[in-house]
Steps between C-alpha positions, in 0.01 A plus 500: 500500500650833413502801741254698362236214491608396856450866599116504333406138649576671867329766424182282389527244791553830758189644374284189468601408899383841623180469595396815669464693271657804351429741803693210763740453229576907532472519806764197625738632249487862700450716192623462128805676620599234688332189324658223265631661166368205378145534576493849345344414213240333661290211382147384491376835444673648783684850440676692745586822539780611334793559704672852425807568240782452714348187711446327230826576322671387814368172532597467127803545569529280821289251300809475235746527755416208654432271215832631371707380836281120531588401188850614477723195619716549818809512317370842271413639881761779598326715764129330503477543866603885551294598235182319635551656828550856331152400298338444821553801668458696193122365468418416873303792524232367243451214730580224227469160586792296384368268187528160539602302198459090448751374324440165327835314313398396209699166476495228220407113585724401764792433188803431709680671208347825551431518869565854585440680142136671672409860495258660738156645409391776720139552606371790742305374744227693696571654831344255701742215393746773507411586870521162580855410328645776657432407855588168466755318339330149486355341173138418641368841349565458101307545250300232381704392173750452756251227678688166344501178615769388681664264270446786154836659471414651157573858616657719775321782679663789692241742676716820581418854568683820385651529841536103560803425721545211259530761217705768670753198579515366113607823414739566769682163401503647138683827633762277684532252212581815284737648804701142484582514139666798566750397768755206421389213625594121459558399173379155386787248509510382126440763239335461201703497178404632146629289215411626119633408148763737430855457345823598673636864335787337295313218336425555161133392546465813679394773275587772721823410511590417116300820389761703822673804318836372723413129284832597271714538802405164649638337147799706514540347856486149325734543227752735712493159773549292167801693359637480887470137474733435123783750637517262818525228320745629252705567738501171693567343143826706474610440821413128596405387149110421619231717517357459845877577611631283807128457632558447833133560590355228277658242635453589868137461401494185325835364669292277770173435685224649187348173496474506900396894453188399259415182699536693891245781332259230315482371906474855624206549238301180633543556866315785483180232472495481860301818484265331339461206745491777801206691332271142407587396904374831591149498303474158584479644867813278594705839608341818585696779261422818767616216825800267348522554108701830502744341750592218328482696163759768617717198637487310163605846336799511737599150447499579093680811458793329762528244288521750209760666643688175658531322147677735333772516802548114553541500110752782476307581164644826316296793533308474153363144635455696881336785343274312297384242761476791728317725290273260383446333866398851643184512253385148565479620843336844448250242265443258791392765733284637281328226386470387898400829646237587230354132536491496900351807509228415230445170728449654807169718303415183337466389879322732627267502192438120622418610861237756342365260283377268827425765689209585214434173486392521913365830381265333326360250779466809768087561520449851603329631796184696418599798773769720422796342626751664748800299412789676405632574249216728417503712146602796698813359575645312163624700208304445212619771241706219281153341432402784259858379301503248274750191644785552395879408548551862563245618760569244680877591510384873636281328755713273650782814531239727679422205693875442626505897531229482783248690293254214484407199644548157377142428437523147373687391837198622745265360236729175521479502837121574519396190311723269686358646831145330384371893647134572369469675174186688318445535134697810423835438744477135275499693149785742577688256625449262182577816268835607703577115405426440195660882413845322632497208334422654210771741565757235567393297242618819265853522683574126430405524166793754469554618142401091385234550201456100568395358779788215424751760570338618829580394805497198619512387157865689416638226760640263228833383405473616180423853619787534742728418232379687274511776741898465529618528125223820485726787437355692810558500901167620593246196506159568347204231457505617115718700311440671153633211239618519171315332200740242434918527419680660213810299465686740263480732814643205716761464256591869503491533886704183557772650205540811673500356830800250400684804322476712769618258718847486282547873462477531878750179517718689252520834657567322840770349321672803370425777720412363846676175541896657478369728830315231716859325423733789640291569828534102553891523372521793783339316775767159452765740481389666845490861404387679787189672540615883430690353190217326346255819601741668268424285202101562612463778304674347145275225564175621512573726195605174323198327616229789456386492082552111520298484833230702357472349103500152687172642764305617238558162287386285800222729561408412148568161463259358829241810487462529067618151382465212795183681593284546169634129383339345798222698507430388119529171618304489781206712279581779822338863367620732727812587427582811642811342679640875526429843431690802360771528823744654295293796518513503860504839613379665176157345495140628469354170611492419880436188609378561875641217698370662822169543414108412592509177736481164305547691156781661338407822353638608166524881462613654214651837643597870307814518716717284433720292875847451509366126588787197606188325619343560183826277336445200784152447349542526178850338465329166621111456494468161586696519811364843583184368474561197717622764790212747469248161585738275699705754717374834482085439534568162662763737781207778546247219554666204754745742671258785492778781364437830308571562209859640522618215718430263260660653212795458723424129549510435172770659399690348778430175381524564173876638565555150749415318163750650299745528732449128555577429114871704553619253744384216329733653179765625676516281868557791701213683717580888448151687498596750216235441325207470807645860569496639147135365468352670823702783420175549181286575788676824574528562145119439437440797780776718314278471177239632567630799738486828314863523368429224291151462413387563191850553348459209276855515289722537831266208624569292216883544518497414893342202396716404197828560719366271786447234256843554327665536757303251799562129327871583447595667801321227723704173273800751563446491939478148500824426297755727616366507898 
């Protein structure tokens, strides 16, 4: 029934049950002036007088008012409250009764599906039902479409007035859910990540990039690197009569211990099943994920990256085998806890979706009392403004935050705890309390669906050995239900990512070879010899000017190789779509596009700004999206959620551990435990603050060259600390 037609039924039943008459009708409503707007224009031949100008025009405009404020939702209410107090004393002096309204939800079939998709219809009542619902707060004085019987739960009726305490505290809990969104509060522990078909910038599927106005420079890069390439190896021809020269790199790699290295990671690869195993044991209800399955998770993860770090020691490998193992080690662990985290967490709503589940069931086999019940909780007391939402993954997110702010109350716990008291319940208690349920299990259905568009791929139904593996050889640390996949593989691209990978692979080799391998040599030579510290600081200098163009041609080709090359050919494999595996960092500091790492809890804002930022933390993201993005869920949100940190000390967490990581890979390479690089790392922190102070802000060319000297300069001097020192 639409509002106007619920407005003109009132009217008629109002009318019809007045049987004194016009003159009692006048006379109980003390005057026109202070009478039911409604009833002005009279029925069944019955005309009052009119009221003057500026009565009428103000109960127009109270009239409006207050339809206006019922049927806005509690989360458009700002200031509801004050300005229904400032109403009141504005038109107290006409002696205006306050207009009750009967609101009837207008709910479909009891669909499980869409349990809490009703709107209200509002219906003036007359001001004897209104006299009567504002004095008391029981349901024995509604209406009679309200009458029911006690086993119809077809609709929901709500008798309120315009003052109704019930009313006045709906819209105060709007005003303080609108207050919490504005202060930082706990952030959900797993974020949600947005995956899309896109290209990375140098791949020549991307059309931005091969229509770029800078596209001639990139194959002058090529052919300048190819050119680079025939004088080395002239030059090694003239000298040793072979082209690769004395190639003391290439065998060190192959010399021993590759078939062990490809074997040790093919076991590395499989062990990470026992995630797998854990997850089935913990839907199976074997081990509790919130109780025991994050211990024994974090222990396995322990026991794997020791052993990842052991092998390589008892095996005295050389550091391309250490770095590989090592390298390659460290993401099958960031994988594993993904995979684990996001899984135990999704098991522990599938749980509680369970528990819901019965408790509708007993729902269902409660007979209601026929007087209004005073067991508690009462609808005064739960917080009902997510029921004019649709469920959603979302919602239910922002509820469960304002929930663990203290702003609400956990209104499926006391109605948990209601039903398995066996307390008496009447009709209406009985339908809230099935609509709150069915709105969260509809809501937590939507949140273990994730981003699946099958229900195959949602969970429980992602717990398959096929899907865990398939999950490690995805090009991607961030674990998603579903990503965006490819329509099948072009193997001409395969072959051209897997050439260039293999070439680059030899230039780096080569220029090793010539320009890096006589150094590493001398500072060894230097340390047999027992020069003494001063003496070999004295050589510092010559060194790191020998090592700086080499240092830098040789970062920029492994940046290429494992972010361009290793990268896109898996992802063509696999059929992965997103492959925005990094962004433009070499614009750090000269950039119009901010990506806001700090930004609204749960999501991570993208801003595109006039003024350009000086930004080093700008380079950390876009350097290295997957692993940035594994941080921002698994350290950063997962920090501000379980340890309950702001914002600023978990930035510093993860750059801590990020730093620990890295630091972690040095000593593996070089056996000694020195810290440079933990303290270069922490020392971006500082730099991060110095960016965006007013010398440097928005002076995008000297931020650009601060940047470009760091990264010239950084890989080179840190090799150079932990040779000569």
């Amino acid at each position: 029934m639409s509002e106007s037609e619920s407005l003109n039924a009132a009217s008629e039943v109002d009318t019809s049950a007045d049987a004194g008459g016009p003159n009692q009708h006048h006379h109980s409503n003390g005057g026109v002036e202070g009478g039911d707007p409604l009833r002005a224009n009279g029925s069944d031949g019955y005309f009052p007088p009119q009221p003057s100008e500026a009565v009428e025009k103000a109960q127009q405009q109270q009239q409006q008012q207050q339809q206006q404020r019922l049927a806005r939702t509690p989360n458009e209410s700002t200031s509801e409250e004050e300005d229904y107090d400032r109403q009141q004393q504005q038109l107290g002096q006409q002696k205006e009764k306050p207009v009750s309204v009967y609101l009837r939800r207008r709910v479909k079939p009891d669909s499980y599906d869409n349990s809490a998709t009703a709107t209200p219809d509002v219906v003036h009542l007359d001001d004897k039902t209104n006299s009567t619902t504002t004095e008391s707060s029981s349901y024995e004085n509604l209406p009679p479409l309200a009458t029911r019987p006690s086993g119809d739960r077809r609709s929901k009726t709500y008798v309120v007035a315009a003052d109704d305490k019930e009313l006045r505290a709906i819209l105060r809990r709007g005003l303080e859910r609108e207050e919490e969104k504005k202060r930082p509060g706990r952030r959900e522990k797993l974020r949600d990540m947005v995956f899309t078909r896109q290209f990375s910038t140098f791949d020549r599927q991307n059309q931005a990039a091969a229509n770029s106005v800078f596209h001639g420079f990139y194959t002058l890069f090529w052919i300048s690197v190819a050119f680079l390439i025939l004088k080395m190896a002239a030059d090694n021809w003239r000298k040793t009569g072979s082209p690769l020269g004395t190639n003391e790199i290439m065998r060190n790699m192959f010399r021993r211990d590759v078939v062990v290295l490809l074997v040790s990671d093919g076991v590395m690869c499989g062990l990470t099943g026992f995630d797998w195993v854990l997850q089935r044991l913990v839907h199976a209800h074997y081990i509790r994920w919130d109780k025991s399955g994050w211990i024994i998770q974090n222990v396995w993860q322990t026991l794997f990256i020791a052993g990842v770090i052991g092998l390589p020691l008892i095996r005295d490998w050389p550091w391309t085998h250490t770095v590989f193992f090592l390298l390659h080690g460290l993401v099958m662990l960031m994988k594993q806890h993904s995979y684990a985290f996001y899984n135990g967490h999704l098991s522990t709503l599938f749980e509680k979706r369970e528990v819901l589940l019965q408790k509708l069931k007993q729902l269902d086999l409660i007979d209601p009392v026929t007087s209004p019940s005073q067991t508690s909780p009462s609808m005064p007391e739960l917080s009902i403004e997510h029921l004019a939402n649709q469920p959603s993954a979302s919602v239910y997110k922002q509820r469960r935050q304002s929930i663990h702010q203290g702003s609400i109350t956990d209104g499926i716990e006391q109605i948990s705890a209601t039903i398995d008291s066996g307390e008496p319940l009447d009709t209406n208690q009985l339908q809230l309390f099935e609509r709150m349920i069915k709105w969260e299990i509809d809501a937590l259905t939507d949140e273990l669906k994730g981003k699946a568009t099958y229900p195959s791929r949602s969970y429980p139904n992602n717990l398959t050995f096929a899907n865990h593996y398939e999950w490690i050889v995805l090009p991607t640390l961030v674990y998603e239900l579903e990503y965006p996949r490819s329509e099948g593989i072009n193997w001409y691209y395969v072959a051209e990512k897997g050439i260039a990978m293999f070439g680059l692979i030899f230039v780096m080799i080569m220029v090793s070879q010539a320009y890096m391998y006589p150094v590493v040599m001398f500072t060894l030579k230097m340390k047999e010899e027992g020069w003494s510290t001063s003496a070999r600081l004295a050589e510092f200098p010559w060194i790191l000017s020998d090592l700086v163009f080499p240092f830098m041609m040789e970062y920029m080709l492994a940046w290429y190789v494992i972010w361009e090359t290793a990268l896109n050919l898996l992802a063509e494999l696999t059929c992965f779509a997103d492959r925005s595996f990094y962004d433009a960092w070499w614009n750090s500091g000269k950039t119009i596009f901010f990506v806001t790492l700090l930004g609204y809890p749960g999501e991570m804002e993208t801003k595109s700004h006039n003024n350009s930022l000086v930004s080093w933390d700008q380079f950390a993201r876009d350097w290295n999206r997957p692993v940035h993005n594994f941080l921002l869920r698994h350290v950063y949100h997962s920090s501000i959620s379980s340890m309950r940190v702001n914002k600023y000390q978990a930035t510093l967490i993860t750059f801590f551990l990020s730093a620990c990581v890295h630091e972690l890979v040095m000593w593996c390479i070089f056996k000694k435990l020195r810290g440079y690089l933990l303290m270069m790392q922490m020392c971006q922190l500082p730099l991060v603050a110095l960016s965006r102070s007013r010398w440097l802000k928005n002076k995008k060319t000297i931020g650009n060259m601060t940047f470009w000297v760091g990264i010239f300069t950084g890989p080179s001097l840190l090799c150079s600390l932990y040779l000569v020192l």
